[in-house]
GUPA-933486 format. One line per 8 residues: their letters; for each residue x, y, z of N, C-alpha, C, CB. Coordinates in nm, 2 decimals, padded with zeros to 4 digits. Atoms other than C-alpha are relative to their C-alpha. Glycine has a CB too. Example, Ala and Ser with C-alpha at 12.3 -4.5 7.8 and 13.67 -1.06 7.14 Angstrom:
REM GUPA-933486
AS = 00.09/-00.12/00.00/01.23/-00.45/00.78/00.09/00.12/00.00/-00.10/00.00/00.12; -00.09/-00.11/00.00/01.37/-00.11/00.71/-00.08/00.11/00.08/00.04/00.05/-00.14
END
This chain:
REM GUPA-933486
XXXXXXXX = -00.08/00.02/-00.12/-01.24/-00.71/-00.80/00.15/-00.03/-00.05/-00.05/-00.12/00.08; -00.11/00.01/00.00/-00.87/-00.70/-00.78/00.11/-00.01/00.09/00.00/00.06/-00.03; -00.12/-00.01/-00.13/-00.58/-00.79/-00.56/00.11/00.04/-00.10/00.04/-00.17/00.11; -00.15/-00.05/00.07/-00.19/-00.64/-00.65/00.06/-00.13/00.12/00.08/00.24/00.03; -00.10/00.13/-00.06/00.07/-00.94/-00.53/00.11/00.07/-00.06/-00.02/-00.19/-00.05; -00.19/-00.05/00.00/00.46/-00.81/-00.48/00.03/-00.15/00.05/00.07/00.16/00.14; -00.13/00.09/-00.01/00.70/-01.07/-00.57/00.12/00.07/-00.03/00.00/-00.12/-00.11; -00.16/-00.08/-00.03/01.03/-00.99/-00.47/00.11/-00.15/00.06/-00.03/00.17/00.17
XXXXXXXX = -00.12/00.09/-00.03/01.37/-01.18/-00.46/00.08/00.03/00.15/00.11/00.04/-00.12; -00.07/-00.06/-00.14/01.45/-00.99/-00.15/00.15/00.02/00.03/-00.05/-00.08/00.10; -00.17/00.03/00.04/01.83/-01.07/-00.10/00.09/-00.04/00.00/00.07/00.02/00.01; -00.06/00.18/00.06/01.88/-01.35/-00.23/00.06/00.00/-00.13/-00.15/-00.12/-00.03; -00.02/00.01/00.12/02.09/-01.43/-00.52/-00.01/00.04/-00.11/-00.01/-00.04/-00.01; 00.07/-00.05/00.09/02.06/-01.36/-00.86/-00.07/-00.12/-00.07/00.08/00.08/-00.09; 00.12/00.09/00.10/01.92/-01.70/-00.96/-00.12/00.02/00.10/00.03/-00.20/-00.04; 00.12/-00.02/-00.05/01.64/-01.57/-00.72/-00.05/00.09/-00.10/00.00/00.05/00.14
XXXXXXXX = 00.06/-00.04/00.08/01.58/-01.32/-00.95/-00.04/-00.06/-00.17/00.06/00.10/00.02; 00.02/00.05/00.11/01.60/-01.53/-01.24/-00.16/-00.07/00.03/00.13/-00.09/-00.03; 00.14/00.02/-00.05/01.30/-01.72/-01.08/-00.08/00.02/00.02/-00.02/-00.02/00.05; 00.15/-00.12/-00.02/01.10/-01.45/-00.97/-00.07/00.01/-00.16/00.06/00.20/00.07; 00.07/00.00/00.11/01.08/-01.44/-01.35/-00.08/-00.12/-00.06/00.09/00.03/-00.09; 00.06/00.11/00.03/01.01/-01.77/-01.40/-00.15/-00.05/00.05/00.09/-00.08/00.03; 00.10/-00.01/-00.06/00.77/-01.79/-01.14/-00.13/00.10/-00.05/00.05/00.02/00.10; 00.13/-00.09/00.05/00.58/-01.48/-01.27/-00.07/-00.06/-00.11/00.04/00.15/-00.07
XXXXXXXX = 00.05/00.07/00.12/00.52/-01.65/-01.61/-00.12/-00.08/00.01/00.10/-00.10/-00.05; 00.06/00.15/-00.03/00.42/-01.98/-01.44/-00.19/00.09/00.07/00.13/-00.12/00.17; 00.11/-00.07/-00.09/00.15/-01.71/-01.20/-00.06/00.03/-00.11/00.03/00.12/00.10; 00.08/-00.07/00.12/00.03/-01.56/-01.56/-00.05/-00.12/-00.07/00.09/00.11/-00.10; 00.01/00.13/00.06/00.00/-01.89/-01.69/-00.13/-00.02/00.08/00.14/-00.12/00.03; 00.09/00.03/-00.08/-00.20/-01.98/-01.41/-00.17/00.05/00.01/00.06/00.04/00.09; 00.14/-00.10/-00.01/-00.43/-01.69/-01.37/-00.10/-00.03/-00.12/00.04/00.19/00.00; 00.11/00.00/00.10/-00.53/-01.71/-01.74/-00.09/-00.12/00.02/00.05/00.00/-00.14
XXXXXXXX = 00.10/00.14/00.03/-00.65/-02.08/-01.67/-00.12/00.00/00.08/00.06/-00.15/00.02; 00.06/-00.04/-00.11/-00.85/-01.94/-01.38/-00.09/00.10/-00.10/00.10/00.06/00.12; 00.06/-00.14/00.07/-01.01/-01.66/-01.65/00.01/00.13/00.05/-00.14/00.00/00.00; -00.04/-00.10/-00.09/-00.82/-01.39/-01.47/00.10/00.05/-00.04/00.01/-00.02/00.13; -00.07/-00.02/00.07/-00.67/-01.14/-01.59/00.17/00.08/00.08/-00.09/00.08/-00.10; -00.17/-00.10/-00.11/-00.27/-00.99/-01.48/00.07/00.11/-00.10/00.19/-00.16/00.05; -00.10/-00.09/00.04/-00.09/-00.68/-01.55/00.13/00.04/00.09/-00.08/00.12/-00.02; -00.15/-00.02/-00.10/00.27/-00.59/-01.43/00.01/00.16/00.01/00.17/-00.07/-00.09
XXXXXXXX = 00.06/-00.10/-00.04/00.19/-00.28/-01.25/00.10/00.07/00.01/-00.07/00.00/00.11; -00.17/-00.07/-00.01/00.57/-00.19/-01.16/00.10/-00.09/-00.04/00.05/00.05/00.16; -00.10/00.15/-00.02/00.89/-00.44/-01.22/00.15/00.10/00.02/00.00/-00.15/-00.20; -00.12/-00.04/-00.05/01.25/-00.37/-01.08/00.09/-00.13/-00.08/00.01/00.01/00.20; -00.09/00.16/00.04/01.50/-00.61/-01.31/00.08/-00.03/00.05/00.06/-00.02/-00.12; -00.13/00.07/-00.04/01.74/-00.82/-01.23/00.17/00.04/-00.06/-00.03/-00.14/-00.04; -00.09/-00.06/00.05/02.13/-00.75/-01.28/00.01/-00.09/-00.19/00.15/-00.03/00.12; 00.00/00.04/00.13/02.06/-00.98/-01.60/-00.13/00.00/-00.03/00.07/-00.12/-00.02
XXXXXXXX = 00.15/-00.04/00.14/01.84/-00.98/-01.90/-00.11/-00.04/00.05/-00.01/-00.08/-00.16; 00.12/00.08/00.00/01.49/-01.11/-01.85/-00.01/-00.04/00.17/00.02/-00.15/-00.11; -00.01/00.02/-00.15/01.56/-01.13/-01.46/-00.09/00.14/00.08/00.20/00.00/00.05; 00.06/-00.10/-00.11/01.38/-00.93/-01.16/00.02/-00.02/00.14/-00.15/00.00/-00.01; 00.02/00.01/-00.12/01.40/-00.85/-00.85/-00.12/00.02/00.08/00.08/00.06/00.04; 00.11/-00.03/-00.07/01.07/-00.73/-00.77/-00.15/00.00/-00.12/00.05/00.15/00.08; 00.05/-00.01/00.04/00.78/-00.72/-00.92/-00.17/-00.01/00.00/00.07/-00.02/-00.03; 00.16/-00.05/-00.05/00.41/-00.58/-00.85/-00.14/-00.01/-00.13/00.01/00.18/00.05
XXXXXXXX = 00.05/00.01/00.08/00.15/-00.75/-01.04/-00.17/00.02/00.06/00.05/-00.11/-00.05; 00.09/-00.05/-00.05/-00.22/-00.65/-01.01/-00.07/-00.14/-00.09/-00.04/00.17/-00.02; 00.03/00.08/00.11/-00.45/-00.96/-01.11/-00.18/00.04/00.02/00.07/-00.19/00.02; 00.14/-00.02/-00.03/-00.83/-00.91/-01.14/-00.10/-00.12/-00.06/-00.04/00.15/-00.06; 00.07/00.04/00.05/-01.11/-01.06/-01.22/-00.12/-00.08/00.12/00.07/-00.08/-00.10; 00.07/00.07/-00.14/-01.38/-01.34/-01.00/00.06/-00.11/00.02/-00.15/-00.04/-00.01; -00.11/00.11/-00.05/-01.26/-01.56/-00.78/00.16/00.05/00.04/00.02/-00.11/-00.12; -00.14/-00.07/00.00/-00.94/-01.34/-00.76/00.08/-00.01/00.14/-00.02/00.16/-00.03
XXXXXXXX = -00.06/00.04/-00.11/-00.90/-01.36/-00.38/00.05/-00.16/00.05/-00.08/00.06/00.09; -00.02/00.14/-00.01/-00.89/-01.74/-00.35/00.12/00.00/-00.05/-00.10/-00.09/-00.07; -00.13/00.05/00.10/-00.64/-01.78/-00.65/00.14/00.11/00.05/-00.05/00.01/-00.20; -00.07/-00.07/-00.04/-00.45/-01.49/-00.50/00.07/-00.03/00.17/-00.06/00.12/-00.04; -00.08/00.09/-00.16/-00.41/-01.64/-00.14/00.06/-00.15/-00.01/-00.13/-00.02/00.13; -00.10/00.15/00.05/-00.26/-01.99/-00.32/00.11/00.06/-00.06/-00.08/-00.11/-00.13; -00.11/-00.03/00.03/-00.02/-01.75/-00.44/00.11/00.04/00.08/-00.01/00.07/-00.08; -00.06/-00.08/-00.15/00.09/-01.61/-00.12/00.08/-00.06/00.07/-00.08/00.03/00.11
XXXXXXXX = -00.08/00.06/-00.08/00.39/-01.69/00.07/00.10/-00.03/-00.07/-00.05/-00.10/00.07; -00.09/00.02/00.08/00.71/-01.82/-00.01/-00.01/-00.13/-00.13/00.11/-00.02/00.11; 00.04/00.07/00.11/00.74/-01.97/-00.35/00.16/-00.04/-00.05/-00.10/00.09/-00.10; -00.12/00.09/00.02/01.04/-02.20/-00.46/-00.01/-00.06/-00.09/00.04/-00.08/00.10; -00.04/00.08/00.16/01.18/-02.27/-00.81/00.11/-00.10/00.02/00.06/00.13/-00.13; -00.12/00.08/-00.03/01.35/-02.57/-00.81/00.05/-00.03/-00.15/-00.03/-00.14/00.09; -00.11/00.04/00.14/01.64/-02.66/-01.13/00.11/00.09/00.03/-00.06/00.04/-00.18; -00.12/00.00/-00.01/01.98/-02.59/-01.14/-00.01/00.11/-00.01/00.08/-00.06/-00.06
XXXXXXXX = -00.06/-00.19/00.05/02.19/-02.22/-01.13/00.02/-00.03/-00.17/00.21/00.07/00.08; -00.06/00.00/00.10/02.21/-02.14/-01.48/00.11/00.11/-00.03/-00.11/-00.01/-00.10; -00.11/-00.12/-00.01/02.50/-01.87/-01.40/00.09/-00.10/00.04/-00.01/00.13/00.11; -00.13/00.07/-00.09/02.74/-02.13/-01.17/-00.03/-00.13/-00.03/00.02/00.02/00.17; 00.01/00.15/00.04/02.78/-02.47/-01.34/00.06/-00.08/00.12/00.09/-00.03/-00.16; -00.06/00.10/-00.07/02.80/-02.76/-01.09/-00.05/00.05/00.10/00.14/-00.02/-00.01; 00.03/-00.03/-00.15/02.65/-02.55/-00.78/-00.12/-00.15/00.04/-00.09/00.20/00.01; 00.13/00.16/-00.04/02.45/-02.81/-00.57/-00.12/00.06/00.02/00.04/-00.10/00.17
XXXXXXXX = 00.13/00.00/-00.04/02.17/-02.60/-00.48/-00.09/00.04/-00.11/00.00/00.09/00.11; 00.13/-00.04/00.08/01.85/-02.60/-00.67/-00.11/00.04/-00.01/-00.04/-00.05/-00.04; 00.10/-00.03/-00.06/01.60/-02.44/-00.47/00.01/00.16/00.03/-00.02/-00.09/00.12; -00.02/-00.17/-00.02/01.53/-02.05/-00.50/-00.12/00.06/00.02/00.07/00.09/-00.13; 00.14/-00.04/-00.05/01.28/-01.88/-00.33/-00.03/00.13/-00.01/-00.01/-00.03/00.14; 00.03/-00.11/00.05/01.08/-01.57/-00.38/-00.09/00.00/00.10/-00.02/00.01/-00.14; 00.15/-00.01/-00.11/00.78/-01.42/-00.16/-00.06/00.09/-00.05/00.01/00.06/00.17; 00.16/-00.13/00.07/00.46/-01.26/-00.28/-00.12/-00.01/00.10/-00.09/-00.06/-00.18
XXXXXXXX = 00.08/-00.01/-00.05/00.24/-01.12/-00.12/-00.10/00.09/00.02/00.03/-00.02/00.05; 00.15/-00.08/00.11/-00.07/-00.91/-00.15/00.06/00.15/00.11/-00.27/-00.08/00.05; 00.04/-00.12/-00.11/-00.07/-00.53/-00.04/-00.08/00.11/-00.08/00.14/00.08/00.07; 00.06/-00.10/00.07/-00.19/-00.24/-00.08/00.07/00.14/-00.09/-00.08/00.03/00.10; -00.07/-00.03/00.06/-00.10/-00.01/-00.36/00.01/00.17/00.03/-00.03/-00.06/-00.12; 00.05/-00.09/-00.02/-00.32/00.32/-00.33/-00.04/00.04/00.12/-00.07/00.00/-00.06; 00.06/-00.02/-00.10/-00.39/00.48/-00.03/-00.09/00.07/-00.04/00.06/00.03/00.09; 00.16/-00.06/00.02/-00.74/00.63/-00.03/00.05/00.13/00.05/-00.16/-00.07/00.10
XXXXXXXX = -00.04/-00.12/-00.01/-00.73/01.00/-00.05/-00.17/00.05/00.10/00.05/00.07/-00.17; 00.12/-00.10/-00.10/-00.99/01.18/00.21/-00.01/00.13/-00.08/00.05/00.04/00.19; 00.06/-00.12/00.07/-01.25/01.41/-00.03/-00.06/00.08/00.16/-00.16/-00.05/-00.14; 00.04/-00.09/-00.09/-01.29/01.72/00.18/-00.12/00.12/-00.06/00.13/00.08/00.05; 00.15/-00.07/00.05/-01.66/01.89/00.13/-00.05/00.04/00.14/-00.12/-00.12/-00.09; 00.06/-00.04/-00.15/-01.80/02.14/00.38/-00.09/-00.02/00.02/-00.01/00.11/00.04; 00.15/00.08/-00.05/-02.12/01.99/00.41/00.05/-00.10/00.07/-00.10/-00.06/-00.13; -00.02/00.09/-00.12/-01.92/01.74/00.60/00.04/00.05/00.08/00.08/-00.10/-00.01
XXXXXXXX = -00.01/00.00/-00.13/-01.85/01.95/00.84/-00.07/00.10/00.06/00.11/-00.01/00.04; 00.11/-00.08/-00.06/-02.05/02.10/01.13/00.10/00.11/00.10/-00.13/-00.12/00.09; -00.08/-00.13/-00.10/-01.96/02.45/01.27/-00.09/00.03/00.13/00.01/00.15/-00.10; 00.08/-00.03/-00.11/-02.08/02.55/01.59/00.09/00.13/00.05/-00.01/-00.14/00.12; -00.06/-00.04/-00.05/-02.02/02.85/01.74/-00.01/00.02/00.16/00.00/00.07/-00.07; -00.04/00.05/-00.17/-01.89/02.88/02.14/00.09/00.15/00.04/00.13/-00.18/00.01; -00.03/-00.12/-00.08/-01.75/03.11/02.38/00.13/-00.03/00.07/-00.12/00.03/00.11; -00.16/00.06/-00.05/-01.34/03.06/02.48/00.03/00.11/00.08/00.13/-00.02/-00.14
XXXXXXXX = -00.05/-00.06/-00.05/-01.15/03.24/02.70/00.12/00.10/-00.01/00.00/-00.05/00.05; -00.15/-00.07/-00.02/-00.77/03.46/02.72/-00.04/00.16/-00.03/00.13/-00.07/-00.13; 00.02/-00.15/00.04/-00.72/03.82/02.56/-00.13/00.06/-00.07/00.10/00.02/-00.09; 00.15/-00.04/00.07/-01.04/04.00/02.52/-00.10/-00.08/00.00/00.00/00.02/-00.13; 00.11/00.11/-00.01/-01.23/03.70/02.69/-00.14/00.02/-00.02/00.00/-00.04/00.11; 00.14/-00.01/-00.07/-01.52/03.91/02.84/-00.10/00.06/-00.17/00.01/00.16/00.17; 00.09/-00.01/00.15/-01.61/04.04/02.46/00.02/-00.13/-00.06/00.06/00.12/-00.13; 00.04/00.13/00.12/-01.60/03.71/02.26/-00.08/-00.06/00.13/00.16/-00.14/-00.10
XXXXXXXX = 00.14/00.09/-00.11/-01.77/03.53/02.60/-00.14/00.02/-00.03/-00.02/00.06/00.16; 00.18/-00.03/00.06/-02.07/03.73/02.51/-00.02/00.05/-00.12/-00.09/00.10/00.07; -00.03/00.02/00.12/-01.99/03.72/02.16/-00.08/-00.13/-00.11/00.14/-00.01/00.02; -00.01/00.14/00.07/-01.96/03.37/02.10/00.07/00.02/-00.17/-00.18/-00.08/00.00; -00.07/-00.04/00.10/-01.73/03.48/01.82/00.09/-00.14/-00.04/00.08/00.14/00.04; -00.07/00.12/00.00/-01.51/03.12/01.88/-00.12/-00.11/-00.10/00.04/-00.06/00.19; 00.04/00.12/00.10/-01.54/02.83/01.59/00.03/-00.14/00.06/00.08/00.02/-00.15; -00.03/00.11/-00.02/-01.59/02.47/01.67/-00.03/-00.05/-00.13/-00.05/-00.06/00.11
XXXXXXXX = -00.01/00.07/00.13/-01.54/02.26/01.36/00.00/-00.14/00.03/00.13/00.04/-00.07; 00.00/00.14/-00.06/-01.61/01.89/01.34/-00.02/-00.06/-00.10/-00.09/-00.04/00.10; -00.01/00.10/00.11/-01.53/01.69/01.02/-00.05/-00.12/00.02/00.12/-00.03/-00.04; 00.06/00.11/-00.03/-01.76/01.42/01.04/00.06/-00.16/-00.02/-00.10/00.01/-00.07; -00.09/00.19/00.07/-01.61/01.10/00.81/00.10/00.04/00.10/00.09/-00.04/-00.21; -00.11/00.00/-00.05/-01.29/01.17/01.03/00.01/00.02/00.16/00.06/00.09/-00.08; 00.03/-00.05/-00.21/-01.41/01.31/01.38/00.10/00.06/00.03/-00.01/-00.13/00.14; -00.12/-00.07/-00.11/-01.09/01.55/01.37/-00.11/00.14/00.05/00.19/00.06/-00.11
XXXXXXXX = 00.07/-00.09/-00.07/-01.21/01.84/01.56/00.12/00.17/00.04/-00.06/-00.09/00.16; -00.08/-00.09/-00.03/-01.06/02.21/01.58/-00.10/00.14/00.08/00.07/00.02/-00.15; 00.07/-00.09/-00.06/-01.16/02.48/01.78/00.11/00.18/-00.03/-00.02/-00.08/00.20; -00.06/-00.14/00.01/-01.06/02.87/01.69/-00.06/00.13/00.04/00.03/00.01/-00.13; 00.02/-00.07/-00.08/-01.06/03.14/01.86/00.07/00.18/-00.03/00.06/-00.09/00.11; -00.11/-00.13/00.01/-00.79/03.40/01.74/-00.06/00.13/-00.07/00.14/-00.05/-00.10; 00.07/-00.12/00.06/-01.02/03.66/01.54/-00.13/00.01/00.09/-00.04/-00.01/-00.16; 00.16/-00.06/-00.04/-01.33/03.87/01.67/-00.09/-00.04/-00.09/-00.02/00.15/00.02
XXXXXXXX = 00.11/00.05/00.10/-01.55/03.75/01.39/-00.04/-00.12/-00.03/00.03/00.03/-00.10; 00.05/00.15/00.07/-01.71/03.46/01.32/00.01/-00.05/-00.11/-00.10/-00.02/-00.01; 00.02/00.14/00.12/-01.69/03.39/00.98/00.15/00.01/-00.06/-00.17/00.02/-00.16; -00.18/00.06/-00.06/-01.30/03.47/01.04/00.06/-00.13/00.02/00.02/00.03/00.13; -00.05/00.16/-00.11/-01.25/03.18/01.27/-00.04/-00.07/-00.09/-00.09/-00.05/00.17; 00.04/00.12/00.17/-01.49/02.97/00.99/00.10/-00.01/-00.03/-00.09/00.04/-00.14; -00.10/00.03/00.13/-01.27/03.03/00.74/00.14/-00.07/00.08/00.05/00.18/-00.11; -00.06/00.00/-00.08/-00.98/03.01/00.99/-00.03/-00.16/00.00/-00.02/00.10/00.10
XXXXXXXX = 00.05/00.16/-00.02/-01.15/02.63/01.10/00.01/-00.08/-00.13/-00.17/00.00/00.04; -00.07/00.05/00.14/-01.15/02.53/00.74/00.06/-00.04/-00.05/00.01/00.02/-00.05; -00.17/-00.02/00.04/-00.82/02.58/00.68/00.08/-00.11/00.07/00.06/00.15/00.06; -00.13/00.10/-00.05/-00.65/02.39/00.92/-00.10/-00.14/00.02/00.10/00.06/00.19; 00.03/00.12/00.00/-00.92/02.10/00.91/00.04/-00.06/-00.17/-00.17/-00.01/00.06; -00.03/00.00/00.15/-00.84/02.09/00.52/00.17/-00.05/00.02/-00.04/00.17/-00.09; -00.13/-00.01/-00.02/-00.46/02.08/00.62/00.03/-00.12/00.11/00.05/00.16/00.04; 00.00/00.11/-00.08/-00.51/01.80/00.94/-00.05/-00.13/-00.09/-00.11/00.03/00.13
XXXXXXXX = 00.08/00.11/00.06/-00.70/01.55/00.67/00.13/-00.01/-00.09/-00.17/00.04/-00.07; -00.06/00.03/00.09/-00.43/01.61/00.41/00.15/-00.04/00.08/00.00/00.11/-00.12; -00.07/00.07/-00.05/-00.14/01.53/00.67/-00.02/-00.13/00.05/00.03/00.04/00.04; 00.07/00.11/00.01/-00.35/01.24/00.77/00.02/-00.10/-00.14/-00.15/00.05/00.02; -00.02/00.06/00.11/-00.34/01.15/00.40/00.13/-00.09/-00.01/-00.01/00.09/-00.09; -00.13/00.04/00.02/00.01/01.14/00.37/00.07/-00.09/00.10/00.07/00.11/-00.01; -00.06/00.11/-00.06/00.08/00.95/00.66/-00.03/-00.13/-00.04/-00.01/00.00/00.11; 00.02/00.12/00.07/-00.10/00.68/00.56/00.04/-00.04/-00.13/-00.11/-00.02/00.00
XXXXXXXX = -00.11/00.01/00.14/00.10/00.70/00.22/00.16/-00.02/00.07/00.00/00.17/-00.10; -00.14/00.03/-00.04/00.41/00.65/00.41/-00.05/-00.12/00.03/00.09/00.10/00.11; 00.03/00.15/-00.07/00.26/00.34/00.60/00.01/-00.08/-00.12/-00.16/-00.04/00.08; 00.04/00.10/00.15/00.15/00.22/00.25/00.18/-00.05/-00.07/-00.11/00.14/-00.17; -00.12/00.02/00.08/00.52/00.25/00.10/00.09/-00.08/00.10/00.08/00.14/-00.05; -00.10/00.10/-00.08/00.71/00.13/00.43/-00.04/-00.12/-00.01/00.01/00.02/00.14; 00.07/00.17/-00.02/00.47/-00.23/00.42/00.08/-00.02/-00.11/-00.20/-00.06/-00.01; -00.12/00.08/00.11/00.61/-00.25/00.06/00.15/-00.06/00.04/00.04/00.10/-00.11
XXXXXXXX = -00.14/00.01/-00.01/00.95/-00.20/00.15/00.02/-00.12/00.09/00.08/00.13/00.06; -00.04/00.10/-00.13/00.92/-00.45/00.44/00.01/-00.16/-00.09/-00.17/00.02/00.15; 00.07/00.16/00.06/00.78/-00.73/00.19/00.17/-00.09/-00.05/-00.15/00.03/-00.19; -00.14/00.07/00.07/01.16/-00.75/00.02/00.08/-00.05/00.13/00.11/00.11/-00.10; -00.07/00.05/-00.12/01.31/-00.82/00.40/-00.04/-00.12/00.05/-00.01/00.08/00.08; 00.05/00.11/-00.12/01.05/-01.09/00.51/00.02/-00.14/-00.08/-00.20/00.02/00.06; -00.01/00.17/00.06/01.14/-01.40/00.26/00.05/-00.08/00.12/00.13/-00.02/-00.14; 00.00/00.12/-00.12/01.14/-01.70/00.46/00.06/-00.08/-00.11/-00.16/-00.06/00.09
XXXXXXXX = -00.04/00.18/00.05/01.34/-02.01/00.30/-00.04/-00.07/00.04/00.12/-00.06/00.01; 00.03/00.16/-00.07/01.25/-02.33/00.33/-00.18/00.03/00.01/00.09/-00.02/00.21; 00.17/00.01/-00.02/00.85/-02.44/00.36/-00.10/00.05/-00.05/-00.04/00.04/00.09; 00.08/-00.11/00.08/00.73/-02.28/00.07/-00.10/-00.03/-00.06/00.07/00.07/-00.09; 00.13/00.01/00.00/00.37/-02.24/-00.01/-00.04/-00.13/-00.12/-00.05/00.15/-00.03; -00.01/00.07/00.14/00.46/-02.39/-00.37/00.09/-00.01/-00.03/-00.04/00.03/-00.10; -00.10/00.00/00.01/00.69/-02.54/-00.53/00.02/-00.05/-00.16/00.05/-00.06/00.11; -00.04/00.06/00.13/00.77/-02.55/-00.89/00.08/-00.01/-00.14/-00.04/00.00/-00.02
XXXXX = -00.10/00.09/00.06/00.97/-02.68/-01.14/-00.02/00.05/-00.21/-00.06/-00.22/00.05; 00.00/-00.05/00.15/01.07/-02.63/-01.53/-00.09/-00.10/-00.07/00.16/00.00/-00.07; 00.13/00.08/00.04/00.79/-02.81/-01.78/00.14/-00.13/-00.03/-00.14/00.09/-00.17; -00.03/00.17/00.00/00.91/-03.20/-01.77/00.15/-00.04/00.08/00.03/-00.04/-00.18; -00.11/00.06/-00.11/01.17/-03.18/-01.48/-00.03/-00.07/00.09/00.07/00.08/00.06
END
């Protein structure tokens, strides 16, 4: 089992991104004591060294959703800017939060779907009527449904039916690959300051 958690500085500062690094550490720190393992799946850096602005970690192992919903939400490093000596504020927040990485691709196999043939109407009705030359197509896992009509032959239209249910599943795909990338994009907009899930601190501050 595996959850992916996007931490992102969103657009906040750069000692937010300094933190997001810090914070990651502290999350890898964490996980191992949990027996769970983390890889850094993607990372976007920060305008300085060792800094991030984003960064998509996948952590796996058991128990993974528990220790992955304590990580969720806004998360707040508190200690000084180390860029602007003397600033007063010490509290830099970051948001992680779980999504999804892959969208599931829909396998297309004609055994999933059931052809029927049927009797349509327009040019050259009264021959295909008593024909039944028209293809109904019906992709099961999906329930899209096409009906074709445009050739006198039957295994025409099949092929014909095939085609554009093969071509309805893979635009289907791709939309749900756009959903998948817009939620990302959304995650760097939704930091919330203030009230954050956790809050922590450099070792002995």
């Amino acid at each position: 089992m595996s959850v992916h958690l996007l931490l992102s500085a969103g657009r906040g500062p750069q000692e937010c991104a300094w933190a997001l690094a810090r914070l990651l550490r502290r999350l890898e720190v964490d996980a191992k004591r949990h027996g769970l393992e983390t890889h850094r799946a993607d990372t976007v850096p920060g305008e300085r060294a060792g800094t991030y602005r984003s960064v998509l970690v996948r952590i796996s192992g058991a128990g993974v959703e528990e220790f992955a919903a304590s990580w969720t939400g806004t998360l707040c490093w508190q200690a000084p800017s180390p860029y602007r000596a003397g600033a007063g504020r010490k509290n830099w927040y970051v948001t992680a939060q779980p999504c999804q990485v892959d969208a599931p691709r829909t396998a297309f196999r004609e055994a999933d779907v059931d052809i029927v043939a049927c009797r349509t109407g327009g040019p050259g009705g009264q021959h295909r009527n008593k024909a039944s030359t028209a293809v109904r197509a019906t992709h099961r896992p999906t329930g899209i449904v096409v009906v074709v009509d445009t050739e006198r032959q039957f295994g025409l239209n099949r092929r014909i039916a095939l085609r554009l249910l093969r071509e309805r599943i893979e635009q289907g795909d791709e939309a749900v690959e756009r959903a998948v990338t817009a939620a990302r994009r959304r995650v760097h907009d939704e930091l919330v300051r203030g009230d954050p899930v956790r809050v922590e601190r450099p070792e002995g501050a």
